[in-house]
C-alpha positions in Angstrom: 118.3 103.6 109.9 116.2 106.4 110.6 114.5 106.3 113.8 112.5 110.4 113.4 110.7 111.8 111.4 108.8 115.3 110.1 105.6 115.8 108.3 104.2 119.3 107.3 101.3 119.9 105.9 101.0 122.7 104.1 98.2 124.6 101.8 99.3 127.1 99.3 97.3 130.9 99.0 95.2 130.7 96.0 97.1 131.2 92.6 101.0 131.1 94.5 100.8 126.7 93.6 103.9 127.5 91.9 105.5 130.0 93.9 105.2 127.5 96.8 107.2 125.0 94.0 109.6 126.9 93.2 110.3 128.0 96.9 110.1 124.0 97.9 112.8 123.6 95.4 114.8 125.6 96.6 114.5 124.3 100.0 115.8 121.1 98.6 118.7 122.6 98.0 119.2 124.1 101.5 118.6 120.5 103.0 121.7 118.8 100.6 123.5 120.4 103.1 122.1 118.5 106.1 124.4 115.7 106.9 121.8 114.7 109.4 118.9 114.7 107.1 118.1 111.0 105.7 115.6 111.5 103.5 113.3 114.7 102.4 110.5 114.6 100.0 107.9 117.7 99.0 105.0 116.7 97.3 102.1 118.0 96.1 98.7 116.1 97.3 97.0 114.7 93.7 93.7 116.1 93.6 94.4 118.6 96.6 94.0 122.1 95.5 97.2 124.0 96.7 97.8 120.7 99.3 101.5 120.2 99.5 103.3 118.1 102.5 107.1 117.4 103.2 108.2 114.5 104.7 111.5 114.1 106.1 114.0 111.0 107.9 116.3 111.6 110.6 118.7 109.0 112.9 118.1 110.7 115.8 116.5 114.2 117.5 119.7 116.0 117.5 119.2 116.0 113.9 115.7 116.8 113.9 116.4 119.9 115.8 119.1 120.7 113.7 116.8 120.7 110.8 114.7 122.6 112.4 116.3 125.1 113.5 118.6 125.1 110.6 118.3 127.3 107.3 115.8 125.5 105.7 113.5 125.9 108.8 114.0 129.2 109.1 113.0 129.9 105.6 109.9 128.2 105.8 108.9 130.4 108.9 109.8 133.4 107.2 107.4 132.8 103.9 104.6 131.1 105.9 102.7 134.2 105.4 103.1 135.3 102.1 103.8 131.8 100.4 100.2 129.5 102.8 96.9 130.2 103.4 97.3 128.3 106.9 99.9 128.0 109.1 102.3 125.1 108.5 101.1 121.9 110.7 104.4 120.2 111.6 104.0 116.7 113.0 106.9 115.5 114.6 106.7 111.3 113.8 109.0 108.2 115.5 109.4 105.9 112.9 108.1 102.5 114.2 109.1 100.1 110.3 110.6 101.0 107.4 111.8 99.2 104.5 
């Protein structure tokens, strides 16, 4: 059961909406990987010009970090700049229910 969680928020330059899919898609692919990753989601907000957010599940922090610090992290850091307007808010959550 997943016990910690990750939300980023994340607002896509003008006109890269789906350069910022594309490279989300790919980072799906990084995260198979993860053995520690429960759950990871990318969505785009309805309505939200360029809004995306990614929401992810972990059992416990070492897993988070690992995340984190893994691959998939480390790409986001290194296309912040060219892919977001802003810089990546990351919210780091304790799940509290669940179904």
């Amino acid at each position: 059961m997943a016990k910690f969680a990750l939300l980023v928020e994340l607002k896509a330059k003008p006109g890269k909406e789906s350069e910022v899919e594309a490279f989300l898609e790919k980072e799906a692919s990084l995260v198979r990987g993860e053995a520690g990753t429960l759950s990871w989601h990318a969505t785009a907000v309805e309505g939200g010009a360029g809004d995306y957010r990614i929401f992810d599940t972990f059992d416990d922090e070492a897993a988070r970090e690992a995340h984190l610090n893994g691959e998939a992290g480390q790409e986001l850091v290194a296309h912040a700049e060219e892919l977001f307007s802003e810089t990546p808010r990351v919210f780091r959550l304790r799940v509290v229910a669940q179904k």
